[in-house]
Structure formats: C-alpha cells, structure tokens
Steps between C-alpha positions, in 0.01 A plus 500: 500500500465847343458547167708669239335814379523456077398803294379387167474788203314243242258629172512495122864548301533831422313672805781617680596247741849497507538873535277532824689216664810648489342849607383279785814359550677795548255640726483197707871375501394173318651236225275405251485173348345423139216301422484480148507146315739638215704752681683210655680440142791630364487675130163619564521843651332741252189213463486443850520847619726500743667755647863584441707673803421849418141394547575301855626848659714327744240232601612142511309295257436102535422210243571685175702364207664261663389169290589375149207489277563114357446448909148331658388697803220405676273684699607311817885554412398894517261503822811345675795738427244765552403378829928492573539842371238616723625374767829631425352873471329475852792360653652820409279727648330586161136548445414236204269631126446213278375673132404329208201364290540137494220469689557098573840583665349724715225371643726156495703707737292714739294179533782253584365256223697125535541333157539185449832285501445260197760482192358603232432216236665608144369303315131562588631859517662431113133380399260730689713777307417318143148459562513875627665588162259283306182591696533866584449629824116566514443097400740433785276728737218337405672185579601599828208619564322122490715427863635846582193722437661803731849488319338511208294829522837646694720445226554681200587324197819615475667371764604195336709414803245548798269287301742203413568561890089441573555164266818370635399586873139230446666268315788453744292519837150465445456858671413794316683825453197668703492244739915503535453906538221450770742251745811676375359782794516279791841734637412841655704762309794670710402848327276771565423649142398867404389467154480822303323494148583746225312526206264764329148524544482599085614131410602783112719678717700170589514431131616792388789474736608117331485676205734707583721256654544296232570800300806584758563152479568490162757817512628377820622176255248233564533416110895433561393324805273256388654417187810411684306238643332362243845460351614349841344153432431571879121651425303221707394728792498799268230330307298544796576824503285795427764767347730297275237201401344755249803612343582152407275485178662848376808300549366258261390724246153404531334833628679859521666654781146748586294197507761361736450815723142495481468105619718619771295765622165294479661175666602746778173639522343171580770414725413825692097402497639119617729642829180759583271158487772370722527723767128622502430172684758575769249709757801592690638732227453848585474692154637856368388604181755735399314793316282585786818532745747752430742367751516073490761472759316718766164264451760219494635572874133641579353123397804324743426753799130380471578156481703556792841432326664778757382280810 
C-alpha cells in the first residue's frame, strides 16, 4: 500500500514554525493540521500562539481551539482525529503539513504508535497525584527510576501527568512505559514523513525571540487572558500550561506583575531547550537554522526535492 507523504515543520516555540507552514502551504496547495498539546483548547489563544485568520491567509487550519479546558485529552484521543483529518485532506486531493512542537504527538503520529486500551483506574490515578503533590516530581523520578530506569531519565519533572502515566501504566500491567512504547510499534505507519527542523544555531538568538514574544504577548492581552481563567474555576489544564500558570501568583498578590513576565519568559526558555532535546534525537529531521538562510521557504522546498518529495 503506498504511503501518505506527511510534511512535519517541528522545533522550539517561538522559531517560526507556523509561519513557514503556511508559506508552504500556499506554495504547495496543502491544509495544515496543528500539533500543539495546548492549541487544542479554547480561551487560550494569545498563550498558545495560535494564529488568528489574518495569520492563516486563506489556508485551512485543523485541530485548533476546538476543546474546553476542564476537558481530559489524551494523547491517543489526538493521534486518532489527526489520523481522520489526514485522511480527510488526501481524500481531497490536498498535499498534508502537520506543524507543531509537541514533540510526543508527532512522533506518536508519523510512527503509528498503538496505545493501550485499559480504563484508567481513578483512584490509583487520585493517589499517584497526592503522592506526586507530596513528593515532588524529582523523588517520583527517582522512584520510577527503581523499575522504569529509561522513563525516568526521559522525563522531566514537570510533567506531572506523563509520570503518574509511567506509575499507573506498571502498576496496572506489570509492563513498563518503555517496554509499552517498544511493542506499541508492532504496526507499520501508513505515512511517509518529511521532517523539517527550525531552530537557530545561536541557541541567544532563539531567546531573544521568546523574549519578545512574551512581550507581544502581554500587549496582545495575555494578562486579560489568563486571568479570565484563573477566575474560570476551569484552570486544571491551564495549570499545565506555560503562559497563564505564571500569572497565577500575580493574581494572588504574592509576586508583581514583572516577576510574572520574567517566570514566563524563563519557563519558556526551558521549554524551548526541552522540544530541541526532543527533536535532536529524531535523525530524520532535516534542520534550518534561520540566520544563515535568508530565504526559509526556498531551503524548505529545496530539503523536500532532495528527499524526493516531488517523485
């Protein structure tokens, strides 16, 4: 069976992702479908960075804002309306560019990764998250690293809910998350992927631009944005979420609203160093780094010709 060709425009927040898809897009006759784990919610726009319609210039969009935020998602949930809305593009005679930097959903894509079927136990769920909360997440690592030694060095303390997910997917099988990863590849995928990387070689020159997005951000009316949230009673997944999380203790009155901006910039930072991590394991990615190339959407088709994209 032939394969779907799948460009995928991946790299840090802030590098210019969304901008080169649509160029390609355009340039291509192509529908582009989001891959970004918080663009899927609604009230979230100016955090998320999505683009509004002016920004689209025409070009259909896929998977954006179209969930509540009180809603659970999963990453399976996504990977399977992606896969339909893929389908869906082809079967129209459109070329199909998958952007984002959720670097899970991606390769959970272009990989055809099965997960498995089981209901999730809430109550183990209820107290994995209280010992998380008690515990902190580098004791839980170093928990999970006693039977899970991979998903331990793979995930960053953060992610509360990928690590609860390492806990609950042991206890309830006996089979560990690197082990349920490893037979979850069994399928081959129906997709041929181009993978195109942008990021900057001067890792300063990608900070400087977060910088300056937040900065946007913040006139563009993130601050409305996220306090309407945390008023919302709805802030569950926004908790999670790096652009209104750090606005909640200003809300508070615990630190000011330039201390605020300043967490936000640094937590996006490391977020940025986290997706690069990501995808610089991923030898398929075929990297720009955008101040040596004056024109990113000529070495964008200039990468697919090479890779035979044009047959």
């Amino acid at each position: 069976m032939e394969k779907l060709p799948i460009i995928a425009i991946v790299g840090p927040t802030a590098s210019g992702k969304t901008g080169l898809a649509i160029d390609l897009a355009k340039k291509l006759d192509a529908e582009i479908i989001s891959f970004d784990s918080m663009q899927i919610y609604k009230g979230m726009h100016v955090a998320s960075a999505a683009p509004d319609e002016a920004e689209k210039q025409g070009v259909p969009h896929h998977l954006l804002e179209f969930l509540d935020p009180a809603d659970n998602f999963s990453v399976a949930e996504f990977i399977k309306l992606a896969k339909e809305k893929a389908n869906m593009i082809a079967a129209k005679g459109k070329k199909v560019i998958i952007v984002g930097g959720t670097g899970l959903y991606i390769n959970s894509f272009l990989d055809n990764i099965e997960f498995s079927k089981e209901e999730p136990d809430e109550s183990l769920r209820a107290k994995l998250n209280r010992e998380f909360d008690a515990l902190g997440g580098e004791e839980m690592l170093k928990k999970l690293s006693e039977f899970d030694k991979d998903s331990a060095n793979r995930l960053h303390p953060n992610n509360k809910k990928r690590i609860i997910r390492a806990f609950e997917i042991y206890i309830s099988t006996g089979v560990t998350m690197t082990e349920q990863i490893k037979n979850s590849k069994i399928y081959e995928s129906p997709y041929k992927p181009y993978i195109i990387g942008l990021t900057y070689e001067n890792r300063e020159k990608l900070y400087e631009r977060i910088d300056k997005r937040v900065d946007l951000m913040l006139e563009n009316g993130l601050l409305f944005e996220a306090e309407k949230m945390f008023n919302s009673g709805n802030a569950s997944t926004a908790v999670q979420a790096i652009g209104h999380k750090e606005f909640f203790p200003y809300f508070k009155g615990e630190i000011t609203l330039e201390e605020a901006a300043e967490n936000l910039k640094r937590e996006t930072r490391r977020y940025a160093k986290r997706q690069l991590t990501w995808f610089r394991r991923d030898e398929r990615v075929n990297w720009i780094y955008r101040e040596k190339e004056q024109d990113v959407l000529l070495v964008a088709l200039q990468i697919l010709e090479r890779n035979g994209y044009f047959g």
